[in-house]
VEXDREN-2710 file (C-alpha; in Angstrom, 1 decimal):
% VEXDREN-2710
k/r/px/py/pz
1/UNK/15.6/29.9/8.9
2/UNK/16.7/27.0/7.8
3/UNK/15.9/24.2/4.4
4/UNK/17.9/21.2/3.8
5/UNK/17.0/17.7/3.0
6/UNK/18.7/16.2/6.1
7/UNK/19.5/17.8/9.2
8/UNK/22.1/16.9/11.8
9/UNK/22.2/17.3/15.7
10/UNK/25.3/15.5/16.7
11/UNK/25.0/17.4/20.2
12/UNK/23.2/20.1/21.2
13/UNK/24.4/22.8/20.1
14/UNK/25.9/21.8/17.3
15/UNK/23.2/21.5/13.9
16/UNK/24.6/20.2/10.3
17/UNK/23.0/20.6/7.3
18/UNK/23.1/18.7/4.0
19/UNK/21.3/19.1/0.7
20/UNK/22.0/20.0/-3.1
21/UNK/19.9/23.3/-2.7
22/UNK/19.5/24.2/1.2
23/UNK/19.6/27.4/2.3
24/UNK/20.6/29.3/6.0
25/UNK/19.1/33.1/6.0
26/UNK/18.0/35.9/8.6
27/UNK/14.7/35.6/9.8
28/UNK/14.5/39.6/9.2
29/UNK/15.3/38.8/5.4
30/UNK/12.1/37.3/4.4
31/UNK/9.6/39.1/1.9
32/UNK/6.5/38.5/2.7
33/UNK/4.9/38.8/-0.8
34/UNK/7.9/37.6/-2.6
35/UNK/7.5/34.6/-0.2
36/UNK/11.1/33.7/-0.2
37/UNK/14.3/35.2/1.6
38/UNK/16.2/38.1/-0.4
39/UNK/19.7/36.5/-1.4
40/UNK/21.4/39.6/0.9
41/UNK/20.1/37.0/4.2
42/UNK/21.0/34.0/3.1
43/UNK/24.3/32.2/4.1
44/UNK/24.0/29.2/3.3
45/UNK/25.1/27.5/0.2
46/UNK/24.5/24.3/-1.4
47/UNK/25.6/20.8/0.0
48/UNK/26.8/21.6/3.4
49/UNK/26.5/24.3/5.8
50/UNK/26.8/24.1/9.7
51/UNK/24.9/25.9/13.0
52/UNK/26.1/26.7/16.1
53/UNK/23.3/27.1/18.9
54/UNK/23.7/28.6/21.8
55/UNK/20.2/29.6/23.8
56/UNK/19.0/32.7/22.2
57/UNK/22.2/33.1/19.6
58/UNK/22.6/31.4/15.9
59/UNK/25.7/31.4/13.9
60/UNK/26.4/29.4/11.2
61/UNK/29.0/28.8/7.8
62/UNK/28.8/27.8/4.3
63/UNK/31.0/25.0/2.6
64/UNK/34.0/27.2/1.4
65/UNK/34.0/27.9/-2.3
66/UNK/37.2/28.0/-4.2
67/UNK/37.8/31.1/-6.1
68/UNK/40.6/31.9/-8.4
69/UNK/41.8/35.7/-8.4
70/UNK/43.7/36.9/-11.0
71/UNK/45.8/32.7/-10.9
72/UNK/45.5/33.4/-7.4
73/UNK/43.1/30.6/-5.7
74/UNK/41.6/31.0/-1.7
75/UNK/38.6/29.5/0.1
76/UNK/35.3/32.0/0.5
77/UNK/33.6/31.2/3.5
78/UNK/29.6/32.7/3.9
79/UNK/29.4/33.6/8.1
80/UNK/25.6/34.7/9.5
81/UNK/24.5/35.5/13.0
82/UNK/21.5/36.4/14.5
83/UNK/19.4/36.1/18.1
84/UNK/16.2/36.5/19.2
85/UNK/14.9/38.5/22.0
86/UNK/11.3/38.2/23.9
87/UNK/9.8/41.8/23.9
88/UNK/6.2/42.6/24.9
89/UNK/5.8/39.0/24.3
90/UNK/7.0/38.8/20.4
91/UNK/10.3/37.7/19.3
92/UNK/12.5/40.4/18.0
93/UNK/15.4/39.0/16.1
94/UNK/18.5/40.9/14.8
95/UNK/21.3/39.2/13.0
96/UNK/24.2/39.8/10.0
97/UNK/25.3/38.0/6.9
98/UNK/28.6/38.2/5.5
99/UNK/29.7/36.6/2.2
100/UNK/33.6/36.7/1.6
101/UNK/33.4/36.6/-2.3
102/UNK/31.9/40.1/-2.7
103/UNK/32.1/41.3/0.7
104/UNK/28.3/42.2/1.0
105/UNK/27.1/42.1/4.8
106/UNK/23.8/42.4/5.5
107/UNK/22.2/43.8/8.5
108/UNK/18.3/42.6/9.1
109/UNK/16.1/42.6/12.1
110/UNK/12.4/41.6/12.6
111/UNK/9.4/41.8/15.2
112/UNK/6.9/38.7/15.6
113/UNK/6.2/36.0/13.4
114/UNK/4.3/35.0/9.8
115/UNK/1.8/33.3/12.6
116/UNK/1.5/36.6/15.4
117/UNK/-0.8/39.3/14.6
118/UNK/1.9/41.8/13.5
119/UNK/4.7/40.8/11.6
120/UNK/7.4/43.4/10.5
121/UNK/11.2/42.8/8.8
122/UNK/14.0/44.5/7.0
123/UNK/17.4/45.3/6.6
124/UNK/20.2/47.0/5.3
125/UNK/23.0/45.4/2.7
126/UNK/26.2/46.4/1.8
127/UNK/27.5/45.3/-1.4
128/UNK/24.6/43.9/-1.9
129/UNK/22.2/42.0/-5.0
130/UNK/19.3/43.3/-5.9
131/UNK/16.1/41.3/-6.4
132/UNK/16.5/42.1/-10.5
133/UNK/19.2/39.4/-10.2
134/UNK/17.4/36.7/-9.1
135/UNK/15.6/33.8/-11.8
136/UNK/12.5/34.5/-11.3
137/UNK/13.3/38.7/-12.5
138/UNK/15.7/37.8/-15.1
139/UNK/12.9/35.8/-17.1
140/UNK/11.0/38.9/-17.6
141/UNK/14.3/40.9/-18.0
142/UNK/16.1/38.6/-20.4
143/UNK/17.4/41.9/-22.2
144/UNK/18.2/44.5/-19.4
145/UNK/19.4/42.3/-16.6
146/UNK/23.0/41.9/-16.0
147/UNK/24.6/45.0/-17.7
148/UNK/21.7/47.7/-16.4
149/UNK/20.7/46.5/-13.3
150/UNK/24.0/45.8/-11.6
151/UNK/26.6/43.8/-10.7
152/UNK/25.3/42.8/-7.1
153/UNK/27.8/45.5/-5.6
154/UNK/24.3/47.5/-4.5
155/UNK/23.2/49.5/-1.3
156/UNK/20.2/48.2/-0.7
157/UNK/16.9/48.8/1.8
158/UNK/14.4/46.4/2.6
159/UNK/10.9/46.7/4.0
160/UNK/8.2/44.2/5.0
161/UNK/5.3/43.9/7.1
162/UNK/2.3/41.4/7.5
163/UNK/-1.2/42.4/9.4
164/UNK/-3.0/38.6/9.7
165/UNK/-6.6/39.3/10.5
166/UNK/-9.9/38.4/8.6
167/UNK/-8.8/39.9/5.9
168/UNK/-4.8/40.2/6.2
169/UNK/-2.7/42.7/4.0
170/UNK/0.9/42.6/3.7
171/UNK/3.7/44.4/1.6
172/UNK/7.4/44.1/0.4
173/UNK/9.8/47.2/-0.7
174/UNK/13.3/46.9/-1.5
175/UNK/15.6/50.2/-3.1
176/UNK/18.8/49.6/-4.5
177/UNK/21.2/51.9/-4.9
178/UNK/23.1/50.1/-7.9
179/UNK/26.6/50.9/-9.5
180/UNK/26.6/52.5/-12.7
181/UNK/22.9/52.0/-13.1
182/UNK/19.5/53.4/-12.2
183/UNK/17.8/53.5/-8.7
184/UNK/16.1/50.3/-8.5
185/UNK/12.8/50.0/-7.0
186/UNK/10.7/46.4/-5.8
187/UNK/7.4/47.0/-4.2
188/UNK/4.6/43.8/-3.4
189/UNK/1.1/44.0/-2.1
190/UNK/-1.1/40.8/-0.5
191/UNK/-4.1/40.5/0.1
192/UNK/-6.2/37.1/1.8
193/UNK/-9.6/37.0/3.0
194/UNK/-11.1/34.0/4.5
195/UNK/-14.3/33.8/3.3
196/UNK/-14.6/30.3/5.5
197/UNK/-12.4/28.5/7.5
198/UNK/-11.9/25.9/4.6
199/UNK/-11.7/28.6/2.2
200/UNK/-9.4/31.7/1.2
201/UNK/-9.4/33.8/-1.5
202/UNK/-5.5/35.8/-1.9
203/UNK/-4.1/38.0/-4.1
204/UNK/-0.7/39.4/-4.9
205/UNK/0.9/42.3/-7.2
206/UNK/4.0/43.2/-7.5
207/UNK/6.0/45.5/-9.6
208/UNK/9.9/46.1/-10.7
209/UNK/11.7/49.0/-12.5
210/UNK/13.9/51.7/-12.1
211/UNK/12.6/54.9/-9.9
212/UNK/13.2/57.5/-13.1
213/UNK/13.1/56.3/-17.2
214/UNK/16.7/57.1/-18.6
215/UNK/19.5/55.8/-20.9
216/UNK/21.0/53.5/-18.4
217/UNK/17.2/51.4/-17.6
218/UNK/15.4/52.5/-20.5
219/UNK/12.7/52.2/-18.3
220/UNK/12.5/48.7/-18.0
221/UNK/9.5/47.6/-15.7
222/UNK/7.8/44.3/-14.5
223/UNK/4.4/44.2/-13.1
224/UNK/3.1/40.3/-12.0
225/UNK/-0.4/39.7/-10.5
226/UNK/-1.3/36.4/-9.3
227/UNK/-4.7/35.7/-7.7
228/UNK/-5.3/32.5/-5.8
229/UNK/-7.7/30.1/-4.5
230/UNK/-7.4/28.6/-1.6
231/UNK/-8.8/25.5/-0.1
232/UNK/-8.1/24.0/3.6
233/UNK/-9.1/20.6/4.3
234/UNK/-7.5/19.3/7.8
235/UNK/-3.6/18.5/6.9
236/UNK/-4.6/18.8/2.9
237/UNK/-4.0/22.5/1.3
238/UNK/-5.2/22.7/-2.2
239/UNK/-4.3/26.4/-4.1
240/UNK/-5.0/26.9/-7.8
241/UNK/-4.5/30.4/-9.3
242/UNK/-3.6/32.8/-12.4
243/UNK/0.2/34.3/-12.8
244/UNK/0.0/37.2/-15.4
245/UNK/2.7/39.1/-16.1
246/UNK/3.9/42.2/-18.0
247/UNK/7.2/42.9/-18.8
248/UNK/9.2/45.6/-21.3
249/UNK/11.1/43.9/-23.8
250/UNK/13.6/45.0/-26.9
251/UNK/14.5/43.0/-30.0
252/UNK/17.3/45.4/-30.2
253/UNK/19.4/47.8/-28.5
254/UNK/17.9/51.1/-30.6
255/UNK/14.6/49.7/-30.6
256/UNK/11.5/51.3/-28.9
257/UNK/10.4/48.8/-25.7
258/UNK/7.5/46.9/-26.3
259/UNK/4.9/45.2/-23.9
260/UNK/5.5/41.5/-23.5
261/UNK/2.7/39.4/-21.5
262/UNK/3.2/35.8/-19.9
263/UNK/1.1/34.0/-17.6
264/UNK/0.9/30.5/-15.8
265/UNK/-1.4/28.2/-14.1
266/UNK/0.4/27.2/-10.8
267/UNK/-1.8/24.5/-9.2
268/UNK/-0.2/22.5/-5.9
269/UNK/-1.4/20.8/-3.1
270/UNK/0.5/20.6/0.2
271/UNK/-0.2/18.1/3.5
272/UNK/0.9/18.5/6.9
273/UNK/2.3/16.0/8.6
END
């Protein structure tokens, strides 16, 4: 997978990429109900990146980051692989990211696509982040993240799967095995139904927390539900919906956790071209 605002192709097997906020990441690596790649896939980092394409084989680089160790300054370099195979008429893909600057490598495979029937991913990451680090987990966590759940130096376990039918249900788990901190535990549910073929109605839950309450958590949790509308008109896609969320919150270190509750009303509209 790749996003970038401009792409490339000087010759064939060569592929560039340029943009303030592109991204390259394992196919394997995608969540379905998160709807975005976990940041143990991706490789790519802002403003430049670079493919090599050979047949069935990807490999790509980041721009090198400078990093200063202890006055000490070298260049960090983010390396992925991956390839894609044709079994019983699906692609299975299997690839590896490695980032230099915390030496995390991830290992994710997959089996079909968002489109086939049947779509299964996951992984394995070493020195890992877990999801609880990313924005959109911090702004419900604005008092736990950080110091209690970890440093992104996690062994971490991803799961996702996708059945597209009628009515299609897919789900997302990721465990993290953090430093110093709790068991860590993501877990998403979706469900669409096409009621007609210009309309959908979808929903999605998911929840975040430690496995087991204790001193190190204190049982911080996240729980987001977000139904949707959905219309399709030809190349126009119009999607209104509800975000609610429910989060634990402190005003202070000693004090009890309290229920906080936020929602939104995400509407966009999409065409194909």
């Amino acid at each position: 997978m790749d996003k970038a605002h401009v792409w490339v192709k000087p010759i064939q097997w060569m592929q560039i990429l340029i943009g303030p906020k592109y991204c390259q990441a394992l196919p394997g690596s995608f969540l379905v109900v998160y709807d975005d790649y976990t940041q143990n896939g991706m490789y790519g980092t802002q403003y430049f990146g670079m493919n090599i394409l050979f047949d069935m084989v990807q490999g790509g680089f980041s721009v090198p980051t400078m990093v200063s160790d202890e006055g000490d300054f070298s260049m960090r370099f983010n390396f992925g692989i991956n390839g894609t195979f044709d079994i019983g008429g699906s692609d299975l893909n299997i690839g590896a990211a490695y980032k230099m600057s915390n030496g995390s490598l991830g290992i994710f495979a997959s089996y079909g696509s968002l489109y086939d029937k049947f779509y299964i991913g996951g992984g394995y990451t070493f020195n890992g982040e877990n999801i609880f680090l990313t924005p959109r987990f911090t702004a419900g966590f604005q008092d736990v993240v950080g110091n209690r759940f970890g440093k992104g130096k996690d062994s971490i376990i991803t799961l996702t799967g996708l059945y597209n039918g009628p009515i299609s249900v897919g789900g997302d788990m990721e465990v993290a095995f953090a430093e110093e901190v709790d068991t860590l535990l993501y877990t998403g549910l979706l469900v669409a139904w096409d009621i007609l073929d210009t309309l959908t109605l979808k929903f999605t839950g998911s929840y975040g927390g430690a496995l087991l309450k204790s001193e190190k958590s204190r049982g911080a949790w996240s729980v987001d539900l977000y139904p949707q509308i959905i219309f399709n008109m030809g190349k126009h896609r119009l999607i209104g919906g509800v975000e609610l969320n429910f989060y634990s919150s402190r005003r202070g270190i000693n004090d009890d956790p309290q229920v906080t509750f936020a929602f939104a009303l995400p509407i966009s509209w999409r065409y194909t071209f």
